[in-house]
C-alpha positions in Angstrom: 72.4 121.9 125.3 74.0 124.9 123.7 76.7 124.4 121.1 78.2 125.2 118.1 76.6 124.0 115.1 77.1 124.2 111.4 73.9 123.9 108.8 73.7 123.7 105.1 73.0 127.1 103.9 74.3 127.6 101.1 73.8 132.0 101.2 75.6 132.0 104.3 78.4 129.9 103.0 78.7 132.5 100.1 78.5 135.4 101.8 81.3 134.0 104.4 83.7 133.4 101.7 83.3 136.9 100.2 84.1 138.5 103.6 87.1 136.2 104.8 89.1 138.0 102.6 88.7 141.3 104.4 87.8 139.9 108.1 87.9 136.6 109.6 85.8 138.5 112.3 83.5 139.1 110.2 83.3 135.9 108.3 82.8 134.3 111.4 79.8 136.7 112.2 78.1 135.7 109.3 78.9 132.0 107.8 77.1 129.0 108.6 78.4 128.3 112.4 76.5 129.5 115.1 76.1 129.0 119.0 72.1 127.6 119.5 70.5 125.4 121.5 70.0 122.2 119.9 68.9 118.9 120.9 71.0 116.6 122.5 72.2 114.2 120.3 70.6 110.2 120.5 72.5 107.5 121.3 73.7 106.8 117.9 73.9 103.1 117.7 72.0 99.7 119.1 74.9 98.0 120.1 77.2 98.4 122.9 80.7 100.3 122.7 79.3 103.8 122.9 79.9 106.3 125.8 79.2 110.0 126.1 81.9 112.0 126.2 82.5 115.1 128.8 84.5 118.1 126.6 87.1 119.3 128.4 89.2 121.2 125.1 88.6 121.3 121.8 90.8 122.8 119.4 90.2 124.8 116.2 91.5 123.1 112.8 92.2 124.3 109.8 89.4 122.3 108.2 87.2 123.5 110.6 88.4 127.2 109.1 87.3 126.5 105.6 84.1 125.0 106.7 83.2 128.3 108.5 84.8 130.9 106.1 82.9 128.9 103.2 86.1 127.7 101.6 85.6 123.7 102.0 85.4 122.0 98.8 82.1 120.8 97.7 83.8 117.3 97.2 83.0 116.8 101.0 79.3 117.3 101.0 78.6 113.8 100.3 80.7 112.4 103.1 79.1 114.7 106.0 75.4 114.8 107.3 73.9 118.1 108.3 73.6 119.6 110.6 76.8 118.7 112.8 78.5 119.9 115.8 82.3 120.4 114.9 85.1 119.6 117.1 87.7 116.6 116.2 90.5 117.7 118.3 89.0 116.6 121.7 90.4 116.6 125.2 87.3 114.7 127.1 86.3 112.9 130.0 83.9 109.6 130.5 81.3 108.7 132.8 83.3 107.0 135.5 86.2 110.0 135.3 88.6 108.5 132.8 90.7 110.8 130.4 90.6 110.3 126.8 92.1 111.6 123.0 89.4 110.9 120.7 90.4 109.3 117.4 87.4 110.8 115.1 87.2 108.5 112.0 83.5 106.9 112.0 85.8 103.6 111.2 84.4 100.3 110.6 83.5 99.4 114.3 81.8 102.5 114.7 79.6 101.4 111.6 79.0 97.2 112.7 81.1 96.7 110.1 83.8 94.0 109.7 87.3 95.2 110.0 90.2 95.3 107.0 92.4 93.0 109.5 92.3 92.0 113.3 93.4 95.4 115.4 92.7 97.7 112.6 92.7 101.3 113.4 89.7 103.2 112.6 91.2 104.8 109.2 92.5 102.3 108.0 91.2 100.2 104.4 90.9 100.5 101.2 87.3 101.0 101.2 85.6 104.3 102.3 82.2 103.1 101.7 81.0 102.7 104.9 82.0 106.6 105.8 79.1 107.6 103.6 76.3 105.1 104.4 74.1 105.0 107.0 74.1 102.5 109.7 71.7 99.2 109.4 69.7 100.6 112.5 69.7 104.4 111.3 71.1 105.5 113.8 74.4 106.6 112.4 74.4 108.7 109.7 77.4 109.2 107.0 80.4 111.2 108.5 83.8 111.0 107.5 84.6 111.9 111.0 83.2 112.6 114.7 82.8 116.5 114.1 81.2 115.8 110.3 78.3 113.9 111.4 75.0 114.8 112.6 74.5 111.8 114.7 77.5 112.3 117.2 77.6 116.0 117.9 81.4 117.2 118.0 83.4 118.7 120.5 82.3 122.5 120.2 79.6 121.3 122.7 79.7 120.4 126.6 79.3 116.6 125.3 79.3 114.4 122.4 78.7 110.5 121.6 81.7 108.0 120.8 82.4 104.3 119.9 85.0 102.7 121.9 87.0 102.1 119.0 87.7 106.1 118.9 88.9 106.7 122.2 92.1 106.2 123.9 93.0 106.8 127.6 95.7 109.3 128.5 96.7 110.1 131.5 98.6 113.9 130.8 97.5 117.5 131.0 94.5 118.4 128.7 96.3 121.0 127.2 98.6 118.6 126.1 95.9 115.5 125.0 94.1 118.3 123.0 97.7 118.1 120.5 97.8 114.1 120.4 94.9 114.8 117.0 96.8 117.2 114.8 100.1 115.3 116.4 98.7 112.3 114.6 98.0 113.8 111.5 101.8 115.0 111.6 103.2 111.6 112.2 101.3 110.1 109.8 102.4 112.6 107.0 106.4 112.1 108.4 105.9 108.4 108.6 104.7 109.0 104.4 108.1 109.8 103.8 109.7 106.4 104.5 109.4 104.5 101.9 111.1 107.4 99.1 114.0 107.6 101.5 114.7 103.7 102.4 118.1 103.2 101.9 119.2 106.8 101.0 122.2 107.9 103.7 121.6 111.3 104.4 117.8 112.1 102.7 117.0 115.9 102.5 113.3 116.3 103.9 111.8 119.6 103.3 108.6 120.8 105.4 106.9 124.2 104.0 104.6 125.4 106.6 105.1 126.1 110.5 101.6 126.0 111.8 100.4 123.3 113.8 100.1 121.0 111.1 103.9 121.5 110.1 105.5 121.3 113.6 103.7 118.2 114.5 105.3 117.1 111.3 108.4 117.7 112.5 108.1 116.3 115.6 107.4 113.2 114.0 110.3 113.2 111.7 112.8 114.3 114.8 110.9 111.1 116.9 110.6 108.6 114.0 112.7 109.7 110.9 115.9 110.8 112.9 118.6 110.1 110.1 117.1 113.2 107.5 117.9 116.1 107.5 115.1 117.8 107.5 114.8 121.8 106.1 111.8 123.8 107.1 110.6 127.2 105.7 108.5 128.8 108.6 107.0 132.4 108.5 106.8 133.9 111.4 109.6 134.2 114.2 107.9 131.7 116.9 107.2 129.2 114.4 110.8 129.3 113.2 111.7 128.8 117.2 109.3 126.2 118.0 110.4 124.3 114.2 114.2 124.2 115.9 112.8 123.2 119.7 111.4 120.4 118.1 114.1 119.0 115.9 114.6 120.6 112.5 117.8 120.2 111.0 117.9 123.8 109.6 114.8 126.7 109.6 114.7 129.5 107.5 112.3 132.3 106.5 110.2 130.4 104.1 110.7 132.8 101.3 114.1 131.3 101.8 113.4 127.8 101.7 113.9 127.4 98.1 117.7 128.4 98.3 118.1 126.3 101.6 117.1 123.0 99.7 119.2 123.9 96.7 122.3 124.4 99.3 121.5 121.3 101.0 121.2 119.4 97.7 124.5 120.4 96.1 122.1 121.2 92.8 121.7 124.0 90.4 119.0 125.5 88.7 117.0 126.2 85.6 114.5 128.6 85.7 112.6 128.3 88.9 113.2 124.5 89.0 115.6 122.8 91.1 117.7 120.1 89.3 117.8 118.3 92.3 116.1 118.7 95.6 114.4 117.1 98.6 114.1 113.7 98.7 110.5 114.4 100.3 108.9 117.9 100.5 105.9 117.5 103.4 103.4 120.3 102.4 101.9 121.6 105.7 100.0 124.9 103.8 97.7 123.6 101.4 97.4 126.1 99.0 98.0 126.2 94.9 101.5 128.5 96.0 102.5 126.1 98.3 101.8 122.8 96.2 103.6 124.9 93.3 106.5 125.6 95.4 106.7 121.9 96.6 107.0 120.6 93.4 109.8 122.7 92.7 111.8 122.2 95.2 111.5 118.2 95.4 114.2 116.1 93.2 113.3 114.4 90.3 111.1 111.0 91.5 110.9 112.1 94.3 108.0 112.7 96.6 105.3 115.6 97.6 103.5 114.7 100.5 99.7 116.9 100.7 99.3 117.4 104.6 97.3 120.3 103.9 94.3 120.6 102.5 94.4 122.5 99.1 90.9 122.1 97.7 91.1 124.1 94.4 94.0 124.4 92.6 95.1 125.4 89.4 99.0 124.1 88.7 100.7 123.7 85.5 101.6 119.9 86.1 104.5 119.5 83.4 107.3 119.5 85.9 105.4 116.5 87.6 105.1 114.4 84.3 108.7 115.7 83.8 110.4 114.8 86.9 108.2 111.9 87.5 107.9 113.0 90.8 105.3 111.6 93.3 101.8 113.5 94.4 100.7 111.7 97.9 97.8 112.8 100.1 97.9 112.7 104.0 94.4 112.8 105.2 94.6 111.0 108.5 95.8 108.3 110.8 95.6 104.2 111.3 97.9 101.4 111.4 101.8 102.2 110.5 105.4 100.5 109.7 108.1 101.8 112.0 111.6 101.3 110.2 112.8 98.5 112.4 109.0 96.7 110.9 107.6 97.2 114.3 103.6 98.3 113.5 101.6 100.5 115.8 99.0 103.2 115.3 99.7 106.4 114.6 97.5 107.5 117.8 100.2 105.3 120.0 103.5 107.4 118.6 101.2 110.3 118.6 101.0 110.2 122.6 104.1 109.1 123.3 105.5 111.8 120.8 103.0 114.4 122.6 104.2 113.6 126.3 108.3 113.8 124.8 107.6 117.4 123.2 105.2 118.1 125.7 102.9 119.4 122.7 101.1 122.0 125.3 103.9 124.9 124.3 101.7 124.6 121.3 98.4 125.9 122.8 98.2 129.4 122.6 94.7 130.5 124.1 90.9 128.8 124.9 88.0 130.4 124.3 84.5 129.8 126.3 82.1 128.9 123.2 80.1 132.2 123.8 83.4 133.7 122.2 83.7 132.0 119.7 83.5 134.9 116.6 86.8 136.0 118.8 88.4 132.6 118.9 87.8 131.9 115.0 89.4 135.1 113.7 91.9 134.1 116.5 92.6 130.9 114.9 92.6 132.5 111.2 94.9 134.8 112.2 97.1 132.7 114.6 100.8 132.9 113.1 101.0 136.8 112.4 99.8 137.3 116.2 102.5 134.7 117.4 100.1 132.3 118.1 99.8 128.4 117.1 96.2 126.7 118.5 93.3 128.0 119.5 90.7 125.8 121.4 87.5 126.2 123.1 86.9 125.3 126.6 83.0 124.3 126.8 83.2 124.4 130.5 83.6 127.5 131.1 80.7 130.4 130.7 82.2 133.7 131.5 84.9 135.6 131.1 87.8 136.1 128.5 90.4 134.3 126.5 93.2 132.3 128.6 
């Protein structure tokens, strides 16, 4: 079959970060991804719970983005296997016409593993080493996720392999499944937030960043966290709309969002330091600004929440140590702690939270995968041309962007 596929070449990889810089076109022309045929991908386990899975969207993260601009940090090479198909965000179909979201951690089932607990979600434990072994059988290899590993193929391809244990059936429009993923990732980055804020009256939330990653964040806090106020600094005019549609207390330039916490706060402050702040600040950017701005505006113990991905940074760290404040990563999804102490999956809230918001107003355009230089410098590009997510469509084979 043709798909999209991404090797280990490490020339490529460097010559795509030097060009990202002046064209994600460009970058995209010449990085490690490209459309080939390949070999379809082998059943990639002896025992039963797999199915092949139909792609019917798939969108475009902003991991995804770093992988094919060459920006990923090397940390990750030991928990992928090369080459691999990518494509975690996954609106597909089965075999006997059933819709499904597909939950991409290669969790313990996946592996013939044992379980942390009875109902575990696939991310959940305390115990990654299975994500970066092979299988008894060889027939898995390591793979933090379904769109990381060689053995599944991904969803920027007409079809893919999954264990039951990934897959949940939905019965709403693609365009809105192809959210419930990066609607996840929000909720479980909200749902972070909890336990810094239990029994404050009125906790200040801050959000810095409006793409994808940021509003599902604040979807999640409007559906599950509805007592905070919660203070978003957005760039662009339709993310600052779409932050308010879907429940932000107060949205401002995010230049601005600095003085908007120190207003909501009551607090003064010394230098570029708040003496107060946000109970939580939810970083949604990922970047050494945005992790420096974060922990300046959060109040002293309290908590910075990494939902984006910041790889390399370089931060003067006194403020932290001062402040005692609290530096807490959001990678994925699994098994969570409403505040009444009812316990779900994030996946669960994630679709009911995607059919209330009906998450679609967040798909901008699909691409056919024969387009896909235009749909990556799309996707990098995506707020200051008023867009949000970019997927592909494998289905289709001709004509433009929809």
């Amino acid at each position: 079959m043709r798909a999209l596929q991404i090797r280990r070449t490490p020339v490529k990889l460097g010559i795509a970060r030097l060009t990202s810089a002046v064209s994600p076109t460009i970058a995209a022309k010449v990085g490690p991804l490209e459309l080939r045929r390949i070999d379809d991908p082998v059943r990639p386990g002896t025992g039963d719970g797999w199915h092949q899975v139909r792609t019917r969207l798939s969108g475009i993260c902003g991991s995804d983005l770093a992988l094919v601009e060459g920006h990923a940090s090397t940390y990750f090479e030991d928990w992928v296997s090369f080459p691999f198909v990518p494509g975690h965000e996954v609106a597909g179909e089965l075999d006997d016409g059933s819709r499904v979201v597909l939950e991409p951690v290669l969790g313990h089932a996946a592996r013939g593993v044992a379980p942390p607990f009875d109902g575990a979600a696939p991310g959940d434990g305390d115990d990654y080493a299975h994500l970066a072994t092979t299988t008894v059988d060889g027939l898995l290899e390591p793979g933090i996720q379904t769109g990381f590993c060689c053995s599944t193929g991904g969803g920027w391809a007409p079809w893919f392999w999954a264990h039951e244990s990934q897959l949940h059936r939905v019965d709403m429009p693609d365009e809105r499944a192809v959210l419930v993923e990066p609607f996840a990732a929000g909720i479980h980055a909200a749902l972070l937030a909890l336990p810094t804020i239990a029994g404050v009256d009125d906790p200040i939330i801050a959000v810095l960043g409006a793409g994808t990653m940021g509003l599902a964040t604040i979807a999640g806090l409007s559906r599950y966290v509805p007592h905070a106020r919660v203070v978003v600094g957005a760039r662009y005019p339709h993310q600052q709309a779409l932050a308010k549609a879907l429940g932000a207390s107060q949205v401002v330039p995010d230049r601005e969002l600095r003085r908007a916490v120190r207003r909501a706060a009551g607090c003064h402050v010394v230098g570029g330091q708040l003496t107060s702040g946000a109970h939580v600040t939810i970083d949604a950017v990922g970047s050494n600004a945005s992790v420096v701005e974060s922990l300046a505006i959060t109040r002293p113990r309290g908590r910075v929440v990494l939902l984006g991905m910041p790889a390399d940074v370089s931060l003067d760290l006194t403020g932290l140590w001062h402040r005692e404040t609290e530096l807490k990563g959001a990678y994925t999804y699994g098994t969570e702690t409403l505040p009444d102490g009812t316990r779900t999956t994030t996946f669960r809230l994630a679709i009911d939270t995607a059919n209330h918001f009906e998450a679609e107003r967040l798909l901008s355009a699909t691409y056919r995968l024969d387009d896909h230089v235009e749909a990556l410098a799309h996707a990098a590009t995506a707020g200051r041309r008023g867009a949000v997510k970019i997927a592909f469509d494998p289905r289709t084979t001709t004509g433009e962007a929809s």
